[in-house]
RODRENRO-543487 format. One record per residue (C-alpha): x, y, z; residue number from 1. Coordinates in steps of 0.25 Angstrom, whole numbers, plus 5000, padded with zeros to 4 digits. Last residue first. Layout:
# RODRENRO-543487
     xx     yy     zz   balum
      X      Y      Z     NUM
...
This chain:
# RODRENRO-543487
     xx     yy     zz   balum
   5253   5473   5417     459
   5267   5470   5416     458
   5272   5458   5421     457
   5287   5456   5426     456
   5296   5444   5425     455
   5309   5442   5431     454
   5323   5439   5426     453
   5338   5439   5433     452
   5350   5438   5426     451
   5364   5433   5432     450
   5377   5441   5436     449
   5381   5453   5426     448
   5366   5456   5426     447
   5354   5452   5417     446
   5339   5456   5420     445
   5328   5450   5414     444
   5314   5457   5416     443
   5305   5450   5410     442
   5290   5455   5403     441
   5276   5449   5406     440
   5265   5458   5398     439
   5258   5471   5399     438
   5265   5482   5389     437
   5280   5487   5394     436
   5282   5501   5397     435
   5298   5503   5395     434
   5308   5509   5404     433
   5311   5496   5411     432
   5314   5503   5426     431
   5324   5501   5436     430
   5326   5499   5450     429
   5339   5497   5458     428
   5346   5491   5468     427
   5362   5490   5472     426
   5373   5486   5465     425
   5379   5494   5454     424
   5370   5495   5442     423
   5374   5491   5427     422
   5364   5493   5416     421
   5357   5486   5404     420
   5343   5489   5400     419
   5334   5481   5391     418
   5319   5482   5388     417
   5310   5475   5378     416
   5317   5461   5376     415
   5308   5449   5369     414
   5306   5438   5379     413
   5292   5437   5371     412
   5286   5438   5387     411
   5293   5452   5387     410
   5307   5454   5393     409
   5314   5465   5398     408
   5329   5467   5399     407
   5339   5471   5410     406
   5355   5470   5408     405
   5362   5470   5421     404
   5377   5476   5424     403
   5382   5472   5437     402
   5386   5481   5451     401
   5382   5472   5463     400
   5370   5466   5471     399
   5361   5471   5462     398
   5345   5474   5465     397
   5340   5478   5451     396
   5324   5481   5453     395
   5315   5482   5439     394
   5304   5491   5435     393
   5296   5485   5423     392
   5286   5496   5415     391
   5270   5495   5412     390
   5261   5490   5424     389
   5270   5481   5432     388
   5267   5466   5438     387
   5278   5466   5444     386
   5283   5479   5450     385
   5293   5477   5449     384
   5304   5467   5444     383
   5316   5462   5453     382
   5330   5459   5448     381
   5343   5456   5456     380
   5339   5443   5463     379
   5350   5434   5464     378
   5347   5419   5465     377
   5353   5413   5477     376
   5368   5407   5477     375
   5368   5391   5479     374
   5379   5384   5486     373
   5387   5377   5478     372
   5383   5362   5476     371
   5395   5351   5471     370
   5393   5343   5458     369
   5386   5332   5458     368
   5386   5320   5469     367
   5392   5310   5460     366
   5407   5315   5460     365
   5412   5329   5454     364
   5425   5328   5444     363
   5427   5344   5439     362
   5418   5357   5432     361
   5424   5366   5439     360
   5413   5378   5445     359
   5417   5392   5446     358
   5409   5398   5457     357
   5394   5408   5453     356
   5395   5401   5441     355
   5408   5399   5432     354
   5410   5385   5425     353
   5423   5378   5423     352
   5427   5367   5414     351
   5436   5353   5415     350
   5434   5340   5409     349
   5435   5343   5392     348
   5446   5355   5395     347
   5442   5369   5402     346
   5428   5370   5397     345
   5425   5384   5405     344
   5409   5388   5408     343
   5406   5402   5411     342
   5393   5407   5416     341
   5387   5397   5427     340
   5380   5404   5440     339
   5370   5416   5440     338
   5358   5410   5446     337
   5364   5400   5455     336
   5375   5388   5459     335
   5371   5373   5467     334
   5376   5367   5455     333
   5370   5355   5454     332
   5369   5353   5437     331
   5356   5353   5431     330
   5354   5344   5418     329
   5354   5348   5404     328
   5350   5343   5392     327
   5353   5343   5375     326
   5364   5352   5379     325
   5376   5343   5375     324
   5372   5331   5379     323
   5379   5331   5395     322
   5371   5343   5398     321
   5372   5351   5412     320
   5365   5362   5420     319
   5368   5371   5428     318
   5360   5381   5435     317
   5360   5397   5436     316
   5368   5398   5425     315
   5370   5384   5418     314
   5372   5376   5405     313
   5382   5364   5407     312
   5390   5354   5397     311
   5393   5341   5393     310
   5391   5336   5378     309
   5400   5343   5370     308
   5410   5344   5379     307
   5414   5352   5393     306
   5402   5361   5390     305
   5398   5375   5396     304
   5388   5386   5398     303
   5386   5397   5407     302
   5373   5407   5405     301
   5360   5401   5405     300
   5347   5406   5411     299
   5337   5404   5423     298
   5336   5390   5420     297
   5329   5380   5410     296
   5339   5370   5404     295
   5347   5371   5390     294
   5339   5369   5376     293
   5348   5370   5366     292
   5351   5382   5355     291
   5360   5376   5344     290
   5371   5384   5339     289
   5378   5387   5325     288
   5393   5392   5321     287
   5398   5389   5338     286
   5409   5378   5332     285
   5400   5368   5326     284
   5391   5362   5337     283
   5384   5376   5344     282
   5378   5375   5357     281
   5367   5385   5361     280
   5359   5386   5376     279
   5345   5387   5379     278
   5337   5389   5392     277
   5324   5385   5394     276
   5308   5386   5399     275
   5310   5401   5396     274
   5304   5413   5401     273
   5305   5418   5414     272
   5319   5409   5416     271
   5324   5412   5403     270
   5321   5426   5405     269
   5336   5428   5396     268
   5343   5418   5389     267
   5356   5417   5392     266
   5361   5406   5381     265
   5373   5398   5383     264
   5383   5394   5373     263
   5390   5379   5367     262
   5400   5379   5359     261
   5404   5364   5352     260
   5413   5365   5340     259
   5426   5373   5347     258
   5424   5364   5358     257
   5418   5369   5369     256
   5414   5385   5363     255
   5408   5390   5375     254
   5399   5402   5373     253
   5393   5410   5386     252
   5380   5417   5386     251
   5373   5419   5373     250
   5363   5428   5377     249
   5348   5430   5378     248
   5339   5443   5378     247
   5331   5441   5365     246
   5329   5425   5361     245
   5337   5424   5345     244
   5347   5414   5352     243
   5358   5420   5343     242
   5369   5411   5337     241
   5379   5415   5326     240
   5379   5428   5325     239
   5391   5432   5316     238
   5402   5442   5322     237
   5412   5450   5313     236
   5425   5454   5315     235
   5427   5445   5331     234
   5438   5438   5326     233
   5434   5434   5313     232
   5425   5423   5314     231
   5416   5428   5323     230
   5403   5422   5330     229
   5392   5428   5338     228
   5383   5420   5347     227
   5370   5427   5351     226
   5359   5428   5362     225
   5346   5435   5359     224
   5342   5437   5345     223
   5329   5446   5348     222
   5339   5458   5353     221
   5347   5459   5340     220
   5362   5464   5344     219
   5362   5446   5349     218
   5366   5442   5365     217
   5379   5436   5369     216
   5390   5427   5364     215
   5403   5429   5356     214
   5409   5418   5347     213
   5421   5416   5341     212
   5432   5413   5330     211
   5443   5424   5326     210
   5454   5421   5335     209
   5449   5407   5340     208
   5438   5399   5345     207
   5433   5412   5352     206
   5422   5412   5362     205
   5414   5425   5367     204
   5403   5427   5378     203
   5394   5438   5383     202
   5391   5449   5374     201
   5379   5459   5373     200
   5372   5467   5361     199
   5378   5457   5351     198
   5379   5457   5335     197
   5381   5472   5330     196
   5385   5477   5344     195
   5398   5466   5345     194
   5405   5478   5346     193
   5422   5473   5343     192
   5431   5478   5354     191
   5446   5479   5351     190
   5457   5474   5362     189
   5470   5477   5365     188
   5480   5470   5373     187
   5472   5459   5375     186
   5480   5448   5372     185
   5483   5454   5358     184
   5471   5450   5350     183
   5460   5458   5359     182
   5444   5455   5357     181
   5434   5462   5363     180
   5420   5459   5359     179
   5407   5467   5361     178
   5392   5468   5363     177
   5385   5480   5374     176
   5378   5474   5380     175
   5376   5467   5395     174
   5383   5453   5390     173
   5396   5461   5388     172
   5405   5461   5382     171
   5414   5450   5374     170
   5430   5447   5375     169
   5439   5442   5363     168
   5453   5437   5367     167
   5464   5437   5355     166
   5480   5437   5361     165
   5482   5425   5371     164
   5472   5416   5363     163
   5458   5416   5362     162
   5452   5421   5373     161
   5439   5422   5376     160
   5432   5433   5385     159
   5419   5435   5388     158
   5409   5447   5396     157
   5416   5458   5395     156
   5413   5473   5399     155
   5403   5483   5399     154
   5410   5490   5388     153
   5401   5503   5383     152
   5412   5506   5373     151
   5427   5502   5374     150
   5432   5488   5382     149
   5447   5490   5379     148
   5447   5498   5391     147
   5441   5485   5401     146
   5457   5481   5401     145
   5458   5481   5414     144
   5471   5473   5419     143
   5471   5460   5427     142
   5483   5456   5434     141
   5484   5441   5442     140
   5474   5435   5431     139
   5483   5425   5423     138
   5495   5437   5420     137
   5490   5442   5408     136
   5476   5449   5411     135
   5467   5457   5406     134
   5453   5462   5410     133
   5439   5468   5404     132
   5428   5474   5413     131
   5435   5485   5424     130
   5426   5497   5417     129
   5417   5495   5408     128
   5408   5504   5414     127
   5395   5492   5414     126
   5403   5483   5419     125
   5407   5469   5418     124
   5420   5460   5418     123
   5429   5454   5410     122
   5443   5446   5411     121
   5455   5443   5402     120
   5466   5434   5401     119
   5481   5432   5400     118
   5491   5424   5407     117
   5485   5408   5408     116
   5481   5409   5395     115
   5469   5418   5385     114
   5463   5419   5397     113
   5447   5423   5399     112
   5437   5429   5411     111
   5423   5436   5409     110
   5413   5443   5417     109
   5417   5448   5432     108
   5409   5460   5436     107
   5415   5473   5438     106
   5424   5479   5451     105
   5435   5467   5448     104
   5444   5458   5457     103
   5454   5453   5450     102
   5462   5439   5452     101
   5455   5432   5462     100
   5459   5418   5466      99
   5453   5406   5465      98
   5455   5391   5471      97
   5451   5377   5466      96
   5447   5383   5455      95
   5454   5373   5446      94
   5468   5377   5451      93
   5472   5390   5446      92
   5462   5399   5450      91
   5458   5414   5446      90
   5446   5423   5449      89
   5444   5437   5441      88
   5434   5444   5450      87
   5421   5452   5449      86
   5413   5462   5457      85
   5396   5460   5453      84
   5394   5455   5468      83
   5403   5445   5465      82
   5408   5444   5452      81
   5417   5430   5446      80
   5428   5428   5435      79
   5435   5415   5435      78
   5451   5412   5430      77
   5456   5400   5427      76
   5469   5390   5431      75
   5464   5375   5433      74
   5459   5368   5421      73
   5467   5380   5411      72
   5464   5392   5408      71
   5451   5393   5416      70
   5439   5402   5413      69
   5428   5409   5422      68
   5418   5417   5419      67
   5407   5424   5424      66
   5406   5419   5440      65
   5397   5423   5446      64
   5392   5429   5459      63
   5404   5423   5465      62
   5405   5412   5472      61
   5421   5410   5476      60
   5428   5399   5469      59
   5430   5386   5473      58
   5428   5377   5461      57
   5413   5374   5460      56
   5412   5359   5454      55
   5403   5356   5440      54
   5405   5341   5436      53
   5413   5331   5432      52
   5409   5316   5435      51
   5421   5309   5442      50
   5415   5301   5454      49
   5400   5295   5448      48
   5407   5295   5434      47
   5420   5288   5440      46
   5414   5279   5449      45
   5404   5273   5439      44
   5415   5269   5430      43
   5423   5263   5440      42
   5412   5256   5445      41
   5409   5249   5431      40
   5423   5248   5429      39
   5422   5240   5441      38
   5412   5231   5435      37
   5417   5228   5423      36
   5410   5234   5411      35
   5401   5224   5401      34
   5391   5216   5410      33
   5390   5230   5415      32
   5387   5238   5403      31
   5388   5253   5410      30
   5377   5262   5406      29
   5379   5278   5409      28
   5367   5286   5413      27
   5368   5301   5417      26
   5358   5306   5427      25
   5352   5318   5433      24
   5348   5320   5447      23
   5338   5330   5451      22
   5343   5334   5465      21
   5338   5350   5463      20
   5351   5353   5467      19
   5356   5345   5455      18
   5363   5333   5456      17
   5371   5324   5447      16
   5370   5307   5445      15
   5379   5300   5436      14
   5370   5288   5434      13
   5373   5271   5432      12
   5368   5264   5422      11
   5370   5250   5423      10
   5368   5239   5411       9
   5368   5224   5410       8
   5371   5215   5399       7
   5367   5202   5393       6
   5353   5206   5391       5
   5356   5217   5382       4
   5351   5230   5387       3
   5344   5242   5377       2
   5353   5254   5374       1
């Protein structure tokens, strides 16, 4: 807007930081011959003192946390794994303080209440054993449950409840497909084989007792990540999104508004060969999505908006859109490789979002949010020899018991070789038992934790 003569203008910025110490700003014009001058101030002291923004609660670090859900702003329940063990965490005041509900011998996955009372946990294992877990009493018993998981159950991966008696749980994002869904409070439960649309399942939304979304990758390999749909309570399932680019997920859903949803895309090599990352938003009630461009990183997982406009992308890194997802800007976090997963909208002010701590999303002054100490990289996968002649060999050194999913690339990014497995901790040397013809192939490797990538070249 141009300046009339008779008035004058200021602009002031609200200023954040990343590590990096690349500012970015956010213009607001005030008419000054117009606005008194200590409203002025006023004005200014509240967006330089009261801008919300991410701040850790004081949980433990973990390797990661999975999930993490709040029943109400200050009573919620967080599932973390270090060194592959997980636990259920609890707090009542915002985080301020937790406490550890259940210890588990599997890795931590999923977390939901229906109320204060009643709510039900995952985990991961190959077995099936010590994956699925109830509770009524707000998380001071837990019962196993993991029996009503039948077939190769590895576990579950996400939980929604709808109302006190219908949940609907998803497994598991290392194969096979499936969706569990009680109607009696988890009393009982059937199990529906998501075989004929999904090979592997991560996330699930319901609106209500028969309206919902499960995500995860596609049956048909060259369609990458999908969204499912069902209008009748989990009967029939409906593609309704799949990103057609082998390999990739839909990783978590969030359904903001019942209008806006908004999902983001693992897409795997991304970081080997891809300038970008992509996420999907739908406008009328998750029936049709848009793919968007979202900011070059390793690759995406956790995904979350407080309204339309605001909202944040991240894994390893964190970035931050205020229009919507048409751009991004880092966020100072000071976290690493394998950090935000779940993102909570608990009203229009207040969300959590799980990374290696649970963050609050609160009132932060000027100086940005507050840095937490930066963990290394993990290095789990090493290639050899490379160059090689005809066949890939590939070196697992795990720190803990997880389930991995390897698969091979070519330079089209089409997949030539899978192999899903779990080890316990320790090293160990395996070998693609395929001869591959001269070219530049990728070894992408996806654990419970993270997923790591590298190139190899055969001659």
């Amino acid at each position: 807007m141009p300046l009339k003569k008779a008035e004058a203008y200021i602009t002031f910025y609200i200023i954040s930081f990343k590590y990096s110490c690349i500012p970015f700003f956010q213009p607001s014009k005030i008419n000054l011959m117009k606005t008194p001058l200590l409203f002025i101030v006023a004005l200014m002291t509240h967006f330089l003192s009261a801008q919300t923004s991410w701040l850790p609660t004081n949980s433990v670090s973990t390797d990661r946390y999975d999930d993490v859900f709040f029943i109400s702003p200050d009573t919620g329940w967080a599932v973390g794994s270090i060194v592959g063990l997980g636990k259920i965490y609890h707090t009542v005041n915002g985080g301020s303080t937790w406490s550890i509900q259940k210890s588990l011998n599997t890795y931590a996955r999923s977390i939901e209440f229906s109320d204060k009372n009643n709510g039900f946990a995952g985990a991961l294992s190959s077995g099936g054993q010590n994956v699925f877990f109830k509770t009524t009493d707000g998380g001071s018993t837990w019962t196993d449950i993991s029996s009503v998981i039948t077939g190769t159950n590895r576990g579950i991966c996400g939980i929604c409840c709808v109302n006190t008696s219908i949940t609907y749980a998803v497994g598991v994002w290392s194969s096979p497909a499936y969706v569990m869904k009680t109607i009696d409070g988890g009393v009982t439960w059937s199990q529906i084989n998501m075989g004929p649309y999904a090979s592997r399942l991560v996330d699930v939304q319901f609106t209500d007792a028969n309206n919902g979304y499960v995500t995860g990758q596609s049956n048909v390999t060259g369609e990458g990540a999908v969204i499912l749909k069902t209008t009748d309570g989990g009967a029939t399932w409906t593609k309704v999104y799949t990103s057609n680019s082998a390999g990739e997920y839909v990783w978590k859903i969030q359904n903001l508004d019942g209008q806006n949803w908004f999902a983001s895309i693992e897409a795997a090599v991304t970081y080997s060969t891809m300038t970008n990352n992509v996420f999907i938003k739908s406008t009328d009630g998750g029936n049709t999505w848009i793919t968007k461009a979202a900011p070059y990183s390793n690759y995406f997982q956790g995904i979350g908006f407080i309204d339309a406009n605001r909202g944040w992308i991240g894994n390893s890194e964190l970035f931050e859109t205020n229009d919507g997802g048409d751009s991004w800007t880092p966020v100072a976090t000071g976290q690493s490789y394998n950090a935000f997963d779940r993102f909570q909208k608990v009203n229009s002010t207040l969300a959590y979002f799980s990374s290696n701590i649970i963050h609050r999303l609160g009132n932060v002054t000027s100086t940005g949010i507050k840095e937490m100490p930066a963990k290394e990289k993990p290095k789990w996968l090493s290639v050899y020899p490379n160059p090689a002649k005809d066949e890939i060999s590939y070196r697992l050194d795990l720190p803990n018991k997880t389930m991995f999913s390897t698969r091979i690339f070519n330079a089209k990014s089409e997949i030539i070789w899978e192999l899903t497995d779990q080890k316990e901790k320790g090293s160990y040397s395996l070998k693609v038992d395929k001869k591959l013809s001269p070219g530049i192939y990728f070894v992408y490797v996806m654990f419970n934790e993270h997923a790591e990538c590298d190139k190899v070249i055969i001659e």
